[in-house]
C-alpha atoms as one frame of an Amber mdcrd trajectory, in Angstrom:
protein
  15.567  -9.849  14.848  15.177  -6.557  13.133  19.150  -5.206  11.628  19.842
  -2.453   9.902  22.268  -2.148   7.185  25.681  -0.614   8.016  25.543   2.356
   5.742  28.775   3.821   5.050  28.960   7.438   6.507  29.062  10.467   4.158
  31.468  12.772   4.579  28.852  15.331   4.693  27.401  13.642   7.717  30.252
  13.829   9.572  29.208  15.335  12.897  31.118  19.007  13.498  31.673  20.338
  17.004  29.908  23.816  15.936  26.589  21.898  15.533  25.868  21.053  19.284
  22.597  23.705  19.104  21.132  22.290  16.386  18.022  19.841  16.775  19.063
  16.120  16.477  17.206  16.455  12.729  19.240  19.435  11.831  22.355  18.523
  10.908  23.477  21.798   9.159  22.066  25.530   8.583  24.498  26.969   5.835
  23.813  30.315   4.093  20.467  30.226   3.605  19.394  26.355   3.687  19.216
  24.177   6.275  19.594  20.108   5.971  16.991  18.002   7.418  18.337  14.565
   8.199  16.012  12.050   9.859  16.933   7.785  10.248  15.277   6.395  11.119
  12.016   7.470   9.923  10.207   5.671  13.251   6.715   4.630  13.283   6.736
   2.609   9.991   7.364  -0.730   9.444  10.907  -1.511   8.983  14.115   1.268
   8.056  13.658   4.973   5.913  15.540   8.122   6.163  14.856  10.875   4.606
  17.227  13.986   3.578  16.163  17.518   2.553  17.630  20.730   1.733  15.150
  23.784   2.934  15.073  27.393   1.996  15.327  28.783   5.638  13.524  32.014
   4.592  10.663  30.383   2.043  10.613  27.142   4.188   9.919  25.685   1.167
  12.159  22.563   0.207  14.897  23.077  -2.359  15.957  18.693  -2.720  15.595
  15.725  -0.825  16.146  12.086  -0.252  14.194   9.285   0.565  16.378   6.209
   1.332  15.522   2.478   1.891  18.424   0.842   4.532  17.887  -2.582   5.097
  17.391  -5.559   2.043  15.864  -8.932   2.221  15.616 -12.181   0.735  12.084
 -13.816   0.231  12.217 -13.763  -3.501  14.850 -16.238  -3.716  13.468 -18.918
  -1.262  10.540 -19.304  -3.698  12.924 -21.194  -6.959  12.897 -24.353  -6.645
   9.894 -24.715  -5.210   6.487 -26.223  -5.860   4.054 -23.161  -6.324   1.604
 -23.684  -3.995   4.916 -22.883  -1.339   4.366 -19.519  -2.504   1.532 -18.414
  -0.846   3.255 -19.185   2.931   6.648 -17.861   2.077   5.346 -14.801   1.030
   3.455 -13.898   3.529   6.628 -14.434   6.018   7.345 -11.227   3.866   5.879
  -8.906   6.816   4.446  -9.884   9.768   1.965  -7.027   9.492   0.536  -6.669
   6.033   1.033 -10.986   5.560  -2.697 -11.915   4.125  -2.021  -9.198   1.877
   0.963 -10.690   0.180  -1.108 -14.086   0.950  -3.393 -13.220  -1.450  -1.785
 -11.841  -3.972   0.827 -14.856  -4.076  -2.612 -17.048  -4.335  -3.854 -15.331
  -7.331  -0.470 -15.421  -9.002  -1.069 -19.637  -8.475  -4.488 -19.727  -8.994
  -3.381 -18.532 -12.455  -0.257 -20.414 -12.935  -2.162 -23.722 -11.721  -4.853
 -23.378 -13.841  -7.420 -23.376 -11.107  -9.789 -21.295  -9.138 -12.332 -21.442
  -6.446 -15.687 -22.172  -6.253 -18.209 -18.953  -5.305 -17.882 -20.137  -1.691
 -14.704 -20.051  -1.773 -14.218 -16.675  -3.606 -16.341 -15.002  -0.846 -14.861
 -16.725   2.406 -11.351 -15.573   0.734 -13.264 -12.086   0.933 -14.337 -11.831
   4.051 -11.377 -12.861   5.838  -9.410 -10.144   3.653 -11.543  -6.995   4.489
 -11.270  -7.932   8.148  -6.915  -8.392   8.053  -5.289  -6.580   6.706  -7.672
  -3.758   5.331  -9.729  -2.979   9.029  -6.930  -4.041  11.358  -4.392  -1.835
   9.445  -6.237   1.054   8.426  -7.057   2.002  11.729  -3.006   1.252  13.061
  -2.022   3.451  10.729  -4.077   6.195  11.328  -4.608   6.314  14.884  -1.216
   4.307  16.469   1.099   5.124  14.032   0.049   8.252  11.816  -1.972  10.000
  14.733   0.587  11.164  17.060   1.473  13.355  14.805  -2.276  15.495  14.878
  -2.553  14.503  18.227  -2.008  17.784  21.093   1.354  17.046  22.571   2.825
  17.492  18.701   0.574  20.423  17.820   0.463  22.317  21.072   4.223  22.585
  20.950   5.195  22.853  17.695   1.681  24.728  15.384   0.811  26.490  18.115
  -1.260  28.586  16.405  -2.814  25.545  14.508  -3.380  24.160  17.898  -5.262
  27.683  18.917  -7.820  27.283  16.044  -8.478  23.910  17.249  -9.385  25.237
  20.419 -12.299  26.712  18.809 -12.975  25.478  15.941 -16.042  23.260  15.814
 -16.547  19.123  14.854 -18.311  19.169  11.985 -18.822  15.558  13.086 -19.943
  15.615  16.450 -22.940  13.801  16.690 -21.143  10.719  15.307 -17.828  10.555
  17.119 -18.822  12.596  20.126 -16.139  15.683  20.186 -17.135  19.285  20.339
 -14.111  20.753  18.968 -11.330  19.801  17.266  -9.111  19.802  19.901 -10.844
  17.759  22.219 -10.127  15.243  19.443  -6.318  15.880  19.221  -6.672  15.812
  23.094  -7.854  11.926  22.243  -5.175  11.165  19.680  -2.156  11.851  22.391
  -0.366   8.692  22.367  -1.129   5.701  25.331  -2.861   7.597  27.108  -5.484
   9.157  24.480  -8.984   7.396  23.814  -8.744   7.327  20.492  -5.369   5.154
  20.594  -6.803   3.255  23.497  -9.531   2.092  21.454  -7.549   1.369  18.653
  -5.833  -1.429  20.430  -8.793  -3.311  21.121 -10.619  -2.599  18.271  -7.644
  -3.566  15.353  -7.749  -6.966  17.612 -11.858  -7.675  16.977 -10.430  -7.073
  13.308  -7.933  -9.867  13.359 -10.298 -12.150  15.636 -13.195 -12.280  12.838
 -10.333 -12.696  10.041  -8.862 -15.673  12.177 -12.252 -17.411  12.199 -11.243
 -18.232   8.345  -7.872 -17.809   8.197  -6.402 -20.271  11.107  -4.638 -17.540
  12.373  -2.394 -13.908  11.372  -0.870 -12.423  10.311   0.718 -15.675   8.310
  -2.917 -17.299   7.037  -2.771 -21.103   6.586  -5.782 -21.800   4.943  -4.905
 -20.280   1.704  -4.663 -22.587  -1.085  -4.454 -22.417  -5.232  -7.830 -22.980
  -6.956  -9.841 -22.071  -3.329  -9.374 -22.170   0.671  -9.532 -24.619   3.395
 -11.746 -23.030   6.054 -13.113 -26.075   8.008 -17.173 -25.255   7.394 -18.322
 -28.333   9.586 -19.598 -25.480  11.630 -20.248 -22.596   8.685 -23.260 -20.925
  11.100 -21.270 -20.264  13.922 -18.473 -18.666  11.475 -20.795 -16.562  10.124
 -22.168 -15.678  13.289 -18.978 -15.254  15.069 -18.022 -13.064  12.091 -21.176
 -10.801  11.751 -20.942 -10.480  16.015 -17.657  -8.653  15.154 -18.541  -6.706
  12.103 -21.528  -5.249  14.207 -18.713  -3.732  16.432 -16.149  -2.550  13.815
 -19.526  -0.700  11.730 -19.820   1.216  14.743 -15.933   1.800  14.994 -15.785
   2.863  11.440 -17.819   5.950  11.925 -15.678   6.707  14.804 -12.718   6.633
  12.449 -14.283   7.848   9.641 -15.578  10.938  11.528 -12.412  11.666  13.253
 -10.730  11.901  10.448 -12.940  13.806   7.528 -13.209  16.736  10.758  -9.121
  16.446  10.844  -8.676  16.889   7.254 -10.764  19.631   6.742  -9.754  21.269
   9.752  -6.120  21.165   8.227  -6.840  22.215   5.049  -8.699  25.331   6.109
  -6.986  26.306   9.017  -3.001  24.744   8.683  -1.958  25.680   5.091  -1.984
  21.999   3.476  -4.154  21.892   1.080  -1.035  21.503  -1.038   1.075  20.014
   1.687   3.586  16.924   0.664   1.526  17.020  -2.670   3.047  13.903  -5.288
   2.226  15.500  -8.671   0.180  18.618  -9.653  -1.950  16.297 -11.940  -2.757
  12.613 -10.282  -0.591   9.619 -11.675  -2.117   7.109  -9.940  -2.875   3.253
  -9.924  -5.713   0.848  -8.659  -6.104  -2.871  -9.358  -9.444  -3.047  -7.536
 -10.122  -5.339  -5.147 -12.941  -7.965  -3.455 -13.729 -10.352  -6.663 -17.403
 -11.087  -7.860 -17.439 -14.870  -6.608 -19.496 -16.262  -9.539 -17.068 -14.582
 -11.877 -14.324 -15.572 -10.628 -14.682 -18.918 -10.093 -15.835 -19.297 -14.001
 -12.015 -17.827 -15.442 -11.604 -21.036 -16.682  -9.019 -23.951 -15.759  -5.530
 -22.987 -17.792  -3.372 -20.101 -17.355  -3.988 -18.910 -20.454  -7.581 -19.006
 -20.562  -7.507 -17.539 -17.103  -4.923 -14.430 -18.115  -7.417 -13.745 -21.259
 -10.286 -13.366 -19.105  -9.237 -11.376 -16.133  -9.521  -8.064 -17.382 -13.349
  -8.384 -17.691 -13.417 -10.244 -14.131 -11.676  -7.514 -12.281 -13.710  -4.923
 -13.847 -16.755  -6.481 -11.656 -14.404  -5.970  -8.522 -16.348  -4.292  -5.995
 -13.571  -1.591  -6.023 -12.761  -1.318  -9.806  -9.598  -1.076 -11.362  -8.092
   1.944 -13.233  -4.714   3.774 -14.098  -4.267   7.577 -14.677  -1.951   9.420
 -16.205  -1.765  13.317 -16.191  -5.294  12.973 -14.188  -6.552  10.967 -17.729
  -8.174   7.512 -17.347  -5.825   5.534 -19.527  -6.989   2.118 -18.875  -9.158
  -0.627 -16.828  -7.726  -3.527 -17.933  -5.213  -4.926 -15.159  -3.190  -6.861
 -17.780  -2.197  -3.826 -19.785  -0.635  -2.550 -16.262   1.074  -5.609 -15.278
   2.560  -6.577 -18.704   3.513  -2.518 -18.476   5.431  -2.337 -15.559   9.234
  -2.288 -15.307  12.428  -2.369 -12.134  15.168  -0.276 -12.257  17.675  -0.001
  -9.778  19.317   3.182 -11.266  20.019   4.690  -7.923  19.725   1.372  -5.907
  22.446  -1.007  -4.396  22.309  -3.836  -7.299  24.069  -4.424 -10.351  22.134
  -4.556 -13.826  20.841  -7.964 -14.821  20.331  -7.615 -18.411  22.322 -10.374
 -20.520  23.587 -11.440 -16.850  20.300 -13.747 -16.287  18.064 -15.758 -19.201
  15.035 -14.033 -20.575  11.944 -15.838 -19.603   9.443 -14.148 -21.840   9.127
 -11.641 -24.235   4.959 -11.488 -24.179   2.053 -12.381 -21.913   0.093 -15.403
 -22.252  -1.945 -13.391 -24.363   0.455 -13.171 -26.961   1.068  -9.183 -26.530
   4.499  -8.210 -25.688   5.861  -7.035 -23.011   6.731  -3.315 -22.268   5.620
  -2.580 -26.000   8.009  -4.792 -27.156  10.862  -3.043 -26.587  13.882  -5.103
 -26.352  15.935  -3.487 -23.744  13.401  -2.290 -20.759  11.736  -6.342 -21.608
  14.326  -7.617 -19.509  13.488  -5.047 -16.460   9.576  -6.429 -16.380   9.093
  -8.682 -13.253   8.681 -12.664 -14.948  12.413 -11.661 -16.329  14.428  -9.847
 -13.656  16.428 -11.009 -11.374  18.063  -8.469  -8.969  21.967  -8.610  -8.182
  23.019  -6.959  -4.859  26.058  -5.236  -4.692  26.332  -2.681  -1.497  28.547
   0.370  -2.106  29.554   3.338  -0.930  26.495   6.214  -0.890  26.176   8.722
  -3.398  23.329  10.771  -3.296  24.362  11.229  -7.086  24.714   7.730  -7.774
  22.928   4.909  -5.342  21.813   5.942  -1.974  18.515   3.306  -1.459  17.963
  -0.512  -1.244  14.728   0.395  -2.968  14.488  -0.648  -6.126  12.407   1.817
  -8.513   9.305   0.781 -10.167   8.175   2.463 -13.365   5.384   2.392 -16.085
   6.305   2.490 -19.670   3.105   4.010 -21.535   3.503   5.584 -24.888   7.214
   5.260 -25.488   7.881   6.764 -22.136   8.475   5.767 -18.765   6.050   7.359
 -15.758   6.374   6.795 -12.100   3.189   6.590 -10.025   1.598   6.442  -7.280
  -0.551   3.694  -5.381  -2.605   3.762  -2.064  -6.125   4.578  -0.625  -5.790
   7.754  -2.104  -5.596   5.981  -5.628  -8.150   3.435  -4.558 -10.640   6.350
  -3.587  -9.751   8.707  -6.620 -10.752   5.768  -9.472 -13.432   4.681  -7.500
 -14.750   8.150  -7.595 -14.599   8.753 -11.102 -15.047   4.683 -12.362 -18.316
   4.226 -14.462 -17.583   0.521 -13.785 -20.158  -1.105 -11.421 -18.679  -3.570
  -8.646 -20.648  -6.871  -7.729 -21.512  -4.995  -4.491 -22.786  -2.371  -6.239
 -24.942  -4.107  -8.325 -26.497  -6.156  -5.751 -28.028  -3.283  -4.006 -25.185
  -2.099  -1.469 -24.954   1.054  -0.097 -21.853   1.915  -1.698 -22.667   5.149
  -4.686 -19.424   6.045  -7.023 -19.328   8.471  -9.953 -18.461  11.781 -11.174
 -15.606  12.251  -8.786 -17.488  11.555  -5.363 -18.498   8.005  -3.043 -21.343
   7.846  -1.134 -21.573   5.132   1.450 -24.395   4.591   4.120 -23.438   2.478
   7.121 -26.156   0.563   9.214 -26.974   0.700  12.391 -24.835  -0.923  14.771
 -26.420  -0.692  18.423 -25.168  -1.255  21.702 -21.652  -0.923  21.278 -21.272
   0.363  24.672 -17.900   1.754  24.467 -18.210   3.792  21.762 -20.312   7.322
  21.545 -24.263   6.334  20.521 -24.018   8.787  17.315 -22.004   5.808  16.003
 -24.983   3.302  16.741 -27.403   5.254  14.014 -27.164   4.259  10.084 -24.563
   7.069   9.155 -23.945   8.001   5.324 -20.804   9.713   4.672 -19.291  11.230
   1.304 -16.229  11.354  -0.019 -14.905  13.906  -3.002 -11.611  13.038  -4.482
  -9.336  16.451  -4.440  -7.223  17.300  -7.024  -3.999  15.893  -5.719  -2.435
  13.506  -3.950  -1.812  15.794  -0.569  -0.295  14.256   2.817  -3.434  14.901
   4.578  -5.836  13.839   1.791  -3.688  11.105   1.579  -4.722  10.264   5.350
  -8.145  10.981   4.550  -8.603   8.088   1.976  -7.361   5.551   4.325 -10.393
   6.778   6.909 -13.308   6.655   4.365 -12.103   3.278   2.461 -12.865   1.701
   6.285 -16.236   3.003   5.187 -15.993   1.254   1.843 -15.136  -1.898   3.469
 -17.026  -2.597   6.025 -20.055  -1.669   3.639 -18.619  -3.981   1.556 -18.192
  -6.556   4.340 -21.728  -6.458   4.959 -22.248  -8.163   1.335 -19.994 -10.259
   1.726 -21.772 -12.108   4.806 -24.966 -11.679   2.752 -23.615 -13.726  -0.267
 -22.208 -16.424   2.060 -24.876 -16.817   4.190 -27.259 -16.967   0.795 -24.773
 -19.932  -0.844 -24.857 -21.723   2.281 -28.676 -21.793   3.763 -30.237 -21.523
   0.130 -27.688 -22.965  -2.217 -26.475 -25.826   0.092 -22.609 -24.908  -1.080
 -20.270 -26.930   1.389 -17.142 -26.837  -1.143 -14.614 -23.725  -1.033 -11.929
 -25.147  -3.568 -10.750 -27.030  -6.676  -7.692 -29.119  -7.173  -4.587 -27.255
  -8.896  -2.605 -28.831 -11.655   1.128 -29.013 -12.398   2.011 -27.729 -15.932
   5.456 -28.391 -17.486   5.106 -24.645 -18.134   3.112 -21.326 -16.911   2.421
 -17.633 -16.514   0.680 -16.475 -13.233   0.306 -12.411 -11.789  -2.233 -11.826
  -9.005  -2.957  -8.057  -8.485  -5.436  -6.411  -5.919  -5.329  -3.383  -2.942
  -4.087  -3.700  -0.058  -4.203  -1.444   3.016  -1.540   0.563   1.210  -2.310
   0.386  -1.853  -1.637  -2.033  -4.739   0.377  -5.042  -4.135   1.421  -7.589
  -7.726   3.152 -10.712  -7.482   4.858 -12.917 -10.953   5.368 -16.520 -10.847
   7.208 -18.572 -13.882   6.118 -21.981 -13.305   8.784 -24.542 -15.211   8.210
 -28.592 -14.679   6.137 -27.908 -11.764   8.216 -25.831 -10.009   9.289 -21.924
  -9.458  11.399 -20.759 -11.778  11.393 -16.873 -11.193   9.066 -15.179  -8.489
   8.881 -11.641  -7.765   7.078  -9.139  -5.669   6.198  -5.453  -5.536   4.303
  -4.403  -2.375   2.864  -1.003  -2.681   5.734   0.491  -0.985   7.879  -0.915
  -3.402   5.980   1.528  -6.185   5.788   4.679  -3.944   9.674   4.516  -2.211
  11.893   4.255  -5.242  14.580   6.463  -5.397  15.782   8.686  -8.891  15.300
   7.012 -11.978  15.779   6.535 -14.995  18.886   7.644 -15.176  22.044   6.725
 -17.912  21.304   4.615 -20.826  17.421   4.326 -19.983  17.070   8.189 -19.116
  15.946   8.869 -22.711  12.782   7.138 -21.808  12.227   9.709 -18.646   8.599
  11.128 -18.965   9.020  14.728 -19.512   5.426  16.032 -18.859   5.333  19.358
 -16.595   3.122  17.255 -13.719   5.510  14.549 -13.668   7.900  16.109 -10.249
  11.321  15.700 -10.890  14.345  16.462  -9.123  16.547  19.871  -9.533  18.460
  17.265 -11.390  15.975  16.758 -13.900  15.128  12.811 -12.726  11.412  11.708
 -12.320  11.455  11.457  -9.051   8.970   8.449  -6.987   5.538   9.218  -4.708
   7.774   9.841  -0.927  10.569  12.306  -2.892   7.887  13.816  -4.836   5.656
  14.697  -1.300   8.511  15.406   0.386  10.163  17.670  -2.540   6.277  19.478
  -2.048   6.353  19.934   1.530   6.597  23.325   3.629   7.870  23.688   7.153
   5.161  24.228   9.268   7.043  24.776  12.431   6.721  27.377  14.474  10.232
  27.657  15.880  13.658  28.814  14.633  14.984  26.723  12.199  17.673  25.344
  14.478  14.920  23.442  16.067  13.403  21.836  13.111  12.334  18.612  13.918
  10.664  17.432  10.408   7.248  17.248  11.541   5.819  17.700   7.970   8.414
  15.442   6.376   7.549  12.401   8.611   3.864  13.275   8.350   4.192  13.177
   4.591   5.751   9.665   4.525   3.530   7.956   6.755   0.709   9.216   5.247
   1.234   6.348   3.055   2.123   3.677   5.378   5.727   2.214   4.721   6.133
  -0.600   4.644  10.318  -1.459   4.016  10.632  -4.869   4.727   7.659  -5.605
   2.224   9.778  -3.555  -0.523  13.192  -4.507  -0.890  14.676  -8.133  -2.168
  17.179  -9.694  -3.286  18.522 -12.817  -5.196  22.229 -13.780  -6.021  23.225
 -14.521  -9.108  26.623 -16.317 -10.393  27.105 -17.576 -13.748  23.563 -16.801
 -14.843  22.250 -18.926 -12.395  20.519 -18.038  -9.825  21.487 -19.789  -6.064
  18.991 -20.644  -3.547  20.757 -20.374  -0.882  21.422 -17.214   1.467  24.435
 -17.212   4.014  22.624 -14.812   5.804  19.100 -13.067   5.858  18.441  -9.682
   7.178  14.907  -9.686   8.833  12.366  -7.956   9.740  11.702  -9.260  13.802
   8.023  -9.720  13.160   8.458 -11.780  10.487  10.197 -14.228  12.922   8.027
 -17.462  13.762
């Protein structure tokens, strides 16, 4: 069962008589700013506050607060362990986003093990991915979780003049998703009893059904295996069929979505004031891995870690989403490796103690030979094959620790940036990527380049619930903006449903072609137990980019550890002390009145306006909540922890705070 941490109370929180007018949210107004204090954060998965200081008059926000309350222990369950356990414990990780972390931990052994799948196998894993999490979730997000807050009965009442331009302000969209204005679509969006979140439900279900056909079952797969996947294909055609039956329906749903959502956006932009709403940073920092593997590629990396880590730079870069990092709005690199072996935990202004000389260093370079973090010798020990994270709950501070976050950073250049992952990071490098995807190259309708994707959906008839402009082939664009914005940041997760399910589409193609013309009936090879091994596995996820490290020693888990996407984008201030000499200090990097380079949810919130159209007694965060789920928490995915005495690391937890879907 879900539990929430027992967070000591500041004295600042301390209700006062004299505040009894105030909205629940409000829990001050003095002088001229007003404090904003909302925990829980509610429709995300698992426990966030958020605290921010507003400028009553500009309504513009002075500091804030993002705050992780509840920790978790699925890192340490993992030592001890034969690898291939990896890939079922960490799934147990969330019981939404589960085939995410699935993959990801099967990657990491795939490499560690020395083995991969065959083409079969690479494109079954494929297909069962697009459908859960990335089709399930996107649509959750957006239209269960995300939409209420777009839908009437939060704009009529609180932007009610936003909600009078709706009135009359035209779908551009219409003819796909049926609605002749845009509030007849916010109408829709009203939670349980709107059609839009109606259809939702059944439709994130046909999702999960056609994943399930290879998968056993979600949101916990059990056909994932090192070196390939066990889908029973004594019956392959009525898979495929099954599968394609179900695609048919969600091509048709996609435009829905899709539709919906590129008439929101724009309809916010131009007539709400957000086209620099919850912003991140002025010039994009962001991160993709890429994601859906070219299956003969793949499953010719070779059959040794090392061989494997060498050659996975030029794999990836066939991905039919490609992989890219950027930095000030610069393309900086494509090569996975160079982000991974890059990458760094602090827990500056999180509830753990420091682990360096506490814990043994596992590695100072990659298999590769290139060291880690640039070599340096004191942020080596924060990369993820050598840390090992010490609770140690405390009083809050929101000058010292206030999160159970920890903070993720990238060192580049003698310096240490945060950044930002999600659709929005997925769409922006596939926009501007000269790399061409498998997919691409084999003739699907997915166009990228020069800051814009084009993708054509097929027809997708009779779908009988759903308006008939959705049963036409549809082609919709997408132009990546400027910024990361909260409701540009909701637009990406729409159109990459478009990307997927286009992508889906080849997917069934390729399987359908090794099967019936190439006679392929095996999925997997066997994995083998070195004395000693590397493994990452890196790809996007429904929100965003998810990496998971394995240290294989004498065939078993020696270190493991995980950062979800949330775990990138929630991190609270850092670096701070010692390390904050290595704080990037460019004028797009946000930081904090302080002066600390502040994470993706404190940067949007730090950049977001009150929209309201009340006194600011009645504040009730609107544009603060919409801001943080416009990337999709997820909490119990991003905070874990290990105990550590003498150096050593214990396996065993007296007790484990949960997440209750995560509960089998």
């Amino acid at each position: 069962m879900s539990e929430k941490v027992n967070r000591p109370v500041r004295k600042e929180e301390k209700k006062d008589p004299k505040m009894v007018l105030l909205a629940p949210n409000v829990k001050r107004i003095k002088g001229n700013t007003a404090e904003i204090f909302i925990d829980p954060i509610t429709r995300i998965e698992g426990h966030l506050g958020l605290k921010a200081e507003v400028d009553v008059t500009s309504r513009k926000t002075t500091n804030t607060w993002v705050f992780a309350t509840m920790f978790r222990g699925f890192e340490v369950f993992m030592r001890g362990r034969p690898p291939e356990d990896a890939i079922a414990i960490s799934s147990r990780v969330c019981g939404v986003c589960g085939a995410s972390h699935a993959n990801a931990a099967t990657m990491a052994t795939d490499m560690a093990l020395g083995a991969v799948p065959t083409p079969l196998g690479v494109v079954l894993r494929n297909m069962a991915f697009v459908m859960t999490d990335l089709l399930y979730d996107h649509a959750i997000i957006l239209n269960l979780l995300g939409g209420p807050d777009y839908s009437e009965v939060a704009v009529s009442k609180l932007t009610p003049s936003c909600w009078e331009a709706a009135k009359t302000t035209p779908a551009e969209y219409s003819a796909v998703h049926g609605y002749r204005t845009i509030a007849d679509i916010m109408k829709d969006m009203n939670p349980i009893t709107g059609r839009i979140w109606q259809l939702t439900v059944k439709y994130q279900r046909i999702a999960r059904e056609a994943g399930v056909l290879i998968y056993g079952r979600h949101s916990h797969p059990a056909t994932l295996i090192p070196g390939g996947i066990s889908t029973d294909l004594s019956t392959a055609q009525y898979l495929f069929e099954g599968y394609a039956f179900r695609l048919t329906q969600l091509t048709a749903w996609t435009k829905f979505v899709v539709a919906v959502w590129m008439d929101l956006a724009d309809f916010y932009n131009k007539n709400c004031n957000y086209e620099d709403e919850g912003y991140t940073y002025s010039k994009p920092i962001l991160y993709s891995s890429g994601v859906f593997d070219d299956p003969e590629a793949y499953s010719q990396l070779g059959d040794d870690y090392k061989t494997i880590y060498e050659k996975i730079d030029e794999v990836a870069k066939k991905r039919a989403a490609p992989p890219g990092l950027y930095i000030g709005g610069e393309l900086v690199t494509e090569n996975i490796t160079e982000h991974q072996r890059n990458v760094v935990e602090l827990v500056d202004s999180s509830f753990y103690e420091e682990w360096k000389d506490k814990t043994t260093l596992f590695t100072k370079t990659d298999p590769a030979g290139n060291p880690l973090v640039g070599g340096d010798e004191t942020l080596v020990w924060y990369h993820p094959w050598n840390k090992t994270t010490i609770p140690r709950p405390t009083d809050s501070s929101w000058s010292g620790k206030y999160s159970w976050a920890a903070t993720v950073r990238l060192y580049w250049k003698g310096k240490l940036y945060p950044f930002e992952v999600g659709p929005i990071a997925k769409m922006y490098v596939m926009a501007h990527s000269n790399l061409k995807g498998w997919v691409e190259e084999e003739g699907a309708p997915v166009k990228h380049g020069g800051g814009k994707i084009e993708v054509t959906l097929p027809a997708s008839r009779n779908v009988t619930d759903l308006p008939k402009g959705t049963w036409e082939e549809v082609t919709f664009t997408y132009y990546a903006p400027p910024k990361s914005t909260t409701i540009e940041r909701v637009r990406a997760r729409a159109f990459d449903m478009a990307v997927d399910v286009a992508d889906a589409w080849a997917f069934v193609l390729r399987g359908l072609y090794y099967i019936n013309s190439k006679g392929m009936t095996q999925a997997s090879r066997p994995w083998k137990e070195p004395a000693f091994s590397l493994g990452f596995g890196q790809l996007e996820v429904p929100r965003g980019n998810v990496e998971h490290w394995i240290v294989v020693k004498n065939g078993r888990i020696a270190n493991y550890q995980i950062h979800a996407p949330t775990t990138q984008n929630v991190g609270p201030r850092a670096p701070k002390g010692e390390l904050a000499r290595y704080c990037a200090n460019e004028p797009w990097v946000t930081k904090s009145p302080e002066g600390y380079c502040l994470s993706p949810f404190e940067a949007a919130a730090l950049h977001t306006v009150v929209s309201e159209e009340v006194e600011p007694e009645k504040w009730t965060g609107l544009d603060y909540v919409r801001a943080i789920r416009s990337f999709d928490p997820c909490i119990a995915c991003a905070a874990h922890i290990e105990f550590v005495k003498n150096k050593k690391v214990l396996k065993s937890v007296k007790k484990l705070l949960t997440n209750a879907c995560s509960i089998q």
